[in-house]
C-alpha positions in Angstrom: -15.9 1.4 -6.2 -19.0 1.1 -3.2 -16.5 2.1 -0.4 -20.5 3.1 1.5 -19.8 -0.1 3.9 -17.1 1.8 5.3 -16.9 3.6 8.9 -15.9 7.3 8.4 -12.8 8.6 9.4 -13.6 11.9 11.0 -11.5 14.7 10.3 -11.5 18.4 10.1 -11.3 20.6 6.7 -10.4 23.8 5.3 -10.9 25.5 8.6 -9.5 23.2 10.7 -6.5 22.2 8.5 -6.0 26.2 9.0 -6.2 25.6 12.7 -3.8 22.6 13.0 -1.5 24.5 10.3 -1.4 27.9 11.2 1.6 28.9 8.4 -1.4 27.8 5.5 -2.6 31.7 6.0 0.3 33.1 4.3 3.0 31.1 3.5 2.0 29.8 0.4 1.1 31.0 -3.2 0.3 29.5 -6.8 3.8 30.8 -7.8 5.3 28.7 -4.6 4.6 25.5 -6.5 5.5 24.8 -10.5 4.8 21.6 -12.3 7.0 18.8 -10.8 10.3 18.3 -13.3 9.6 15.7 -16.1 11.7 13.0 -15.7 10.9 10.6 -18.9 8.7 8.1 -16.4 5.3 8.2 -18.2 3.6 11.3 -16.0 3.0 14.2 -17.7 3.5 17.1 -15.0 1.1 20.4 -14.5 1.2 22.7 -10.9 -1.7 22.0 -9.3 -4.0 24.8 -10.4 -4.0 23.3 -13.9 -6.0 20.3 -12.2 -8.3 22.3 -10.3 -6.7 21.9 -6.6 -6.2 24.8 -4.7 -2.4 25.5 -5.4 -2.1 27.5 -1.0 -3.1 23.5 0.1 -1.0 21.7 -2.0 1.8 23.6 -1.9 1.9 23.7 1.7 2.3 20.3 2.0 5.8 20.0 2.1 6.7 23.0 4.5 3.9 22.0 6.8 5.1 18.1 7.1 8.5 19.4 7.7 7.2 20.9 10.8 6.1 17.5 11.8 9.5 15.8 13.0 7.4 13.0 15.0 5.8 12.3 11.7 9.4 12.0 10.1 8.4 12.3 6.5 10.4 11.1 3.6 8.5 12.4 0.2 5.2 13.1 -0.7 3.9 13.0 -4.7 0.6 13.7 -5.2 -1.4 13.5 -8.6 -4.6 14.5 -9.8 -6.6 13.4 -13.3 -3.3 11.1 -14.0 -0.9 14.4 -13.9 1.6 14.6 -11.9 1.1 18.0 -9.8 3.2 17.9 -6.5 6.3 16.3 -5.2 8.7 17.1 -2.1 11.4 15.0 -0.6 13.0 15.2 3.1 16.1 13.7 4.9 14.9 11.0 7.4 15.4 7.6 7.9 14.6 3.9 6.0 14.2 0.7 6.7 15.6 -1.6 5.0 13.9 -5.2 6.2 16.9 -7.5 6.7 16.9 -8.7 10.2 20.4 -7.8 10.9 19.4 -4.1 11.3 16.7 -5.0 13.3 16.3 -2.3 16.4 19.2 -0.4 15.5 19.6 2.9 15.1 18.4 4.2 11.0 21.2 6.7 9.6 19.4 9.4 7.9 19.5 9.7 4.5 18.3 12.2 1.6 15.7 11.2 -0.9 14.7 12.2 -3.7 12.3 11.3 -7.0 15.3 9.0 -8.0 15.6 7.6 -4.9 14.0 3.6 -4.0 12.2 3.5 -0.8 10.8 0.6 1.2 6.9 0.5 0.8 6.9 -2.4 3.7 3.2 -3.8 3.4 1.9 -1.9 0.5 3.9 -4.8 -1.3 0.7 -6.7 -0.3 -1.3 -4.9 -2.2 0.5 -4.9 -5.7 0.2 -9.1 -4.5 -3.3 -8.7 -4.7 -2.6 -7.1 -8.6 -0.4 -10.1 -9.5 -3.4 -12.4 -8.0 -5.3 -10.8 -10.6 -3.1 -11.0 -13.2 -2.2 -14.6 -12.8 -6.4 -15.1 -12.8 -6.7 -12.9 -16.0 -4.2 -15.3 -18.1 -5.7 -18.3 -16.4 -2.9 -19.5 -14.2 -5.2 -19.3 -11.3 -8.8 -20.7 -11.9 -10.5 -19.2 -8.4 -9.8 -17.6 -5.4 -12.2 -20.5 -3.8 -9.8 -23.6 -4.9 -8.0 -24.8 -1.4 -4.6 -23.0 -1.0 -3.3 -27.2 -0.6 -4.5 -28.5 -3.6 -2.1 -25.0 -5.5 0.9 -26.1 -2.7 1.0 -29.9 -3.2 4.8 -30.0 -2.3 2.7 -29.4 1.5 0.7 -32.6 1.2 1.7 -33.5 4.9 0.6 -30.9 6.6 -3.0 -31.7 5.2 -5.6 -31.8 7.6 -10.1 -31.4 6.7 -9.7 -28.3 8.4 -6.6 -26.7 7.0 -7.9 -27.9 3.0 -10.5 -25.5 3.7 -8.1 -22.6 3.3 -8.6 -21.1 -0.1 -6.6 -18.0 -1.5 -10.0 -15.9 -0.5 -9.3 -16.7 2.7 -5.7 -15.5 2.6 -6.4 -12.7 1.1 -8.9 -11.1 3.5 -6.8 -12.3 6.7 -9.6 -14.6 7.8 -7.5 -17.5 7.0 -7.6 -18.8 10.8 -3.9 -19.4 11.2 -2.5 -18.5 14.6 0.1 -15.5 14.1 0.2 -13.5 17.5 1.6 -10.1 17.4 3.7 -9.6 20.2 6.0 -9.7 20.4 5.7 -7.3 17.8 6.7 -8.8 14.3 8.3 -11.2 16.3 5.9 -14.1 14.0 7.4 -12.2 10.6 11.0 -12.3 11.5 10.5 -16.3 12.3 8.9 -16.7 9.1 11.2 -14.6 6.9 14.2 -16.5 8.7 12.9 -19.7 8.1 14.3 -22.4 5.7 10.9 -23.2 4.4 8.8 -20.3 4.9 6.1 -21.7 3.6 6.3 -24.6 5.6 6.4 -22.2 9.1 3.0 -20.8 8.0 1.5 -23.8 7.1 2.3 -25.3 10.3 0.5 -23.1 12.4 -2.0 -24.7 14.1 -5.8 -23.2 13.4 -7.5 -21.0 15.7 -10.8 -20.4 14.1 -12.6 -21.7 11.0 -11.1 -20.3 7.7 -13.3 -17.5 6.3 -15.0 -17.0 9.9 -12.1 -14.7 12.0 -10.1 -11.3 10.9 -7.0 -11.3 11.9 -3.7 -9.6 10.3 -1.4 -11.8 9.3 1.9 -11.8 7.1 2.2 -15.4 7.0 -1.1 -15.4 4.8 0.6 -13.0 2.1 3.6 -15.1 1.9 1.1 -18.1 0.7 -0.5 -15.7 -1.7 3.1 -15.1 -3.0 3.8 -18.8 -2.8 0.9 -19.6 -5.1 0.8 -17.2 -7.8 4.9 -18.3 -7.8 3.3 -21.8 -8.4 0.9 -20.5 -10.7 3.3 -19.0 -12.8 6.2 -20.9 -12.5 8.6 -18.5 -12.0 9.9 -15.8 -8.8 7.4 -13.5 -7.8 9.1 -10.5 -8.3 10.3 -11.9 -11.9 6.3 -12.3 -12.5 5.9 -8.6 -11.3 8.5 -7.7 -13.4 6.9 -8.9 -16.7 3.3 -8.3 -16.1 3.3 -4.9 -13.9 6.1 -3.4 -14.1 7.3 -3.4 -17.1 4.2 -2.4 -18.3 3.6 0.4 -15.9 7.6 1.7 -17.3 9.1 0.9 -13.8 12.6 0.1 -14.7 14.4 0.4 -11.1 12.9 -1.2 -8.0 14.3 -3.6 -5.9 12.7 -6.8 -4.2 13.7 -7.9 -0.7 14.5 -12.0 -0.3 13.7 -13.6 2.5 16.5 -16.5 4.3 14.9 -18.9 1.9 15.6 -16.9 -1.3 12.2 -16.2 -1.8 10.7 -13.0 -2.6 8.7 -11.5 0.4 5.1 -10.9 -0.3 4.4 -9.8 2.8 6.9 -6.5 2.8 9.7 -6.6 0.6 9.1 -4.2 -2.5 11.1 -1.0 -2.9 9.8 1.3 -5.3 10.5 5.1 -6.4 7.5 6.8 -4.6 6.9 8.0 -8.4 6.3 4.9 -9.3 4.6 3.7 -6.2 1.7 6.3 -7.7 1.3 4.3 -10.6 0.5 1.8 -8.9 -2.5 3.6 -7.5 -3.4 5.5 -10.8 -3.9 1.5 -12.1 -6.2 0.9 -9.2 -8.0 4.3 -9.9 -8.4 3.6 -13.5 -9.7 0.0 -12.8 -6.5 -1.8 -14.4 -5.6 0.5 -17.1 -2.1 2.4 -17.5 -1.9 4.8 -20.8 -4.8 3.1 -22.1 -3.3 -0.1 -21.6 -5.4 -2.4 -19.6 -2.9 -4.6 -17.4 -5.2 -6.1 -14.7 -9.5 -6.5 -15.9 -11.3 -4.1 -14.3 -13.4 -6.6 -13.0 -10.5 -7.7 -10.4 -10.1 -4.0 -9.5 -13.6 -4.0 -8.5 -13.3 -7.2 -6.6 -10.3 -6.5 -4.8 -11.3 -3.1 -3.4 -15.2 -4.5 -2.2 -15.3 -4.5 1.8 -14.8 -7.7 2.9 -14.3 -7.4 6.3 -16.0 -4.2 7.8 -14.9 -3.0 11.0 -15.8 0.3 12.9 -12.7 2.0 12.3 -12.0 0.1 8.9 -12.9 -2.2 5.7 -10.8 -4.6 4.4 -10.9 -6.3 0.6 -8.3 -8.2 -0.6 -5.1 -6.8 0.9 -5.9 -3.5 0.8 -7.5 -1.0 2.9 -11.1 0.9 2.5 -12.1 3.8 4.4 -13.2 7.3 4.0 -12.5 10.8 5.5 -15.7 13.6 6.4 -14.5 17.0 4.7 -16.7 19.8 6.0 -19.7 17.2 5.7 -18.7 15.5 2.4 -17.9 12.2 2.6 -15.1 10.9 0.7 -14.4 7.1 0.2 -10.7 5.8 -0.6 -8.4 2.9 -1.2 -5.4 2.4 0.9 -2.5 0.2 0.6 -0.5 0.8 4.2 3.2 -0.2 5.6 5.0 0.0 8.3 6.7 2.9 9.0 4.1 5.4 7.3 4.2 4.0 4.3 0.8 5.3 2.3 -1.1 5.4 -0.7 -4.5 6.5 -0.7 -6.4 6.1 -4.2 -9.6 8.5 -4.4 -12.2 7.5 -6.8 -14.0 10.1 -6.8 -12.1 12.9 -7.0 -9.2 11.0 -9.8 -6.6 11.8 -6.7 -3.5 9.8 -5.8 -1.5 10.5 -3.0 1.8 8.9 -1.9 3.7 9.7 1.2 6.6 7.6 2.5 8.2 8.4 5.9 10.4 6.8 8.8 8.5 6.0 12.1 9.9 2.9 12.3 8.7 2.0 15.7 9.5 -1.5 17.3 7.0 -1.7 19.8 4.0 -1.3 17.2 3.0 2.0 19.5 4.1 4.9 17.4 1.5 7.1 15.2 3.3 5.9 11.8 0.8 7.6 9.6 0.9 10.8 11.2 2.3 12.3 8.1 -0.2 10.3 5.5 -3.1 11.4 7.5 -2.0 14.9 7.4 -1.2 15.2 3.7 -4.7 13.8 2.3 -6.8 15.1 4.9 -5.6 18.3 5.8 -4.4 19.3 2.5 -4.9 17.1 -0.4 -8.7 16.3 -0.1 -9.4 20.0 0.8 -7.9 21.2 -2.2 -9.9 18.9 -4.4 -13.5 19.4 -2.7 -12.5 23.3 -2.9 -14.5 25.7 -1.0 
């Protein structure tokens, strides 16, 4: 994966992860962290020296994000060479989409490595996979066809401009739409509320050319989801179901409706973090599980090009691209992101996957809700790999 097009992400390394996490000098050891417990999910496990990765880092992962209460960290699994080699869990809060919960105060709650959690808008990206699935079996000729001629029950709303929409478009958030964001997730809540929440996107009046203006929005997903349920001619998350994750061997998940009855594309999959790592070991072995390919790897490489390349970020098709400096190396990564701290980071180059799921479920759109993602891979997880 050519990740170069991205800006870096500049953070510290060894050294400075020693700085920021003063307990790393002594706290832990190699005997501090065993291989995680085999559970019968299709990982093998090993501790993390097995895999080359400095077992002090790794295994200070946990006890340092507990320290981080503002980061309010739910579980962390990391894997290395498609082992298994770390996994903690915390009590803190989840959010569970429906709106009737909306702004109210989250109980917390233990989890653990049986335990679902909401993964918010990484569901986009295992969209993006089912895109590529539905192309693979030829449900879906092109990303280039107009998203209208897919969605004829929408024939009305058919305008030149609006036929120029194609599921590229959607998928790289340049789709032209107008979806403001404040107030924040206020356009979301309308949309998931909806009686046709298709229709409520596709009413949106254009505010730039498709394919000419970035700009994020969930309404776009729920088309992409709309389509490939077109294309397939069946729910969504029954699609997923048969062509990911069985597949993959994830047998509990859950996938959040919106008023409509519809599956939401845009945020509703709930997945063991366990299993949310298989998902990035299929991106990281280019659409193969066990030797299995479930997606070509000619999608994987498509949907994790740079589309849109920002200063601070790429973007490919709903998933994230950007890279982290470690002591001078640069190290390029894939990242599907959700609300609430909700990350997977997929490294190429170093055959790492790192999950972390946590609870900064701010409603304001103000809070640092990766604080504990950005700690995990770059203070301790990429370290480890690069070694010395």
């Amino acid at each position: 994966m050519d990740l170069s097009t991205g800006s870096p992400l500049r953070v510290g390394a060894v050294a400075l992860a020693l700085a920021l996490f003063p307990a790393l000098a002594g706290a832990a050891t190699p005997a501090d962290c065993a291989a995680p417990d085999a559970m019968a999910d299709g990982w093998p496990a090993s501790s993390p020296q097995q895999q080359h990765l400095d077992p002090a880092l790794i295994c200070a992962i946990g006890p340092e994000l507990e320290k981080m209460p503002e980061a309010s960290p739910n579980g962390v699994v990391v894997v290395r060479n498609g082992v298994l080699v770390y996994e903690d869990y915390f009590a803190g809060a989840d959010q569970r989409w429906p709106e009737q919960h909306w702004g109210e105060s989250l109980p917390t709650m233990p989890h653990d490595a049986g335990i679902l959690h909401d993964l918010q808008s990484i569901t986009k990206g295992v969209v993006a996979l089912l895109v590529g699935i539905a192309l693979d079996r030829g449900l879906i000729a092109t990303v280039d066809a107009p998203v209208l001629s897919h969605l004829t029950d929408y024939a009305d709303l058919r305008t030149p401009d609006k036929d120029r929409i194609t599921l590229r478009d959607l998928m790289t958030m340049t789709a032209g739409l107008r979806w403001p964001y404040k107030p924040y997730l206020s356009m979301a809540r309308r949309m998931d509320g909806a009686k046709d929440p298709y229709r409520f996107v596709l009413e949106q009046p254009l505010v730039a050319p498709p394919g000419m203006l970035w700009h994020y929005n969930n309404g776009s997903v729920e088309l992409v989801g709309a389509v490939v349920q077109k294309a397939a001619g069946r729910p969504l998350d029954q699609f997923a179901k048969e062509t990911l994750f069985e597949p993959l061997g994830i047998k509990d998940w859950e996938w959040g409706r919106m008023a409509s009855g519809a599956p939401g594309a845009s945020w509703g999959l709930r997945l063991r973090p366990r299993d949310l790592a298989k998902i990035g070991q299929l991106v990281l072995d280019y659409g193969a599980w066990h030797g299995r390919q479930i997606v070509s790897a000619a999608w994987i490489k498509e949907m994790t090009t740079p589309r849109i390349v920002r200063p601070a970020y790429a973007y490919g098709y709903l998933w994230w691209l950007n890279q982290s400096t470690i002591e001078g190396r640069t190290v390029a990564w894939v990242e599907g992101n959700g609300w609430g701290g909700q990350c997977l980071y997929v490294v190429p180059s170093l055959g790492l996957v790192v999950v972390v799921t946590a609870g900064v479920y701010d409603y304001d759109g103000k809070g640092h809700q990766d604080a504990a993602g950005e700690a995990a891979l770059n203070s301790f997880a990429l370290p480890a790999a690069l070694g010395p």
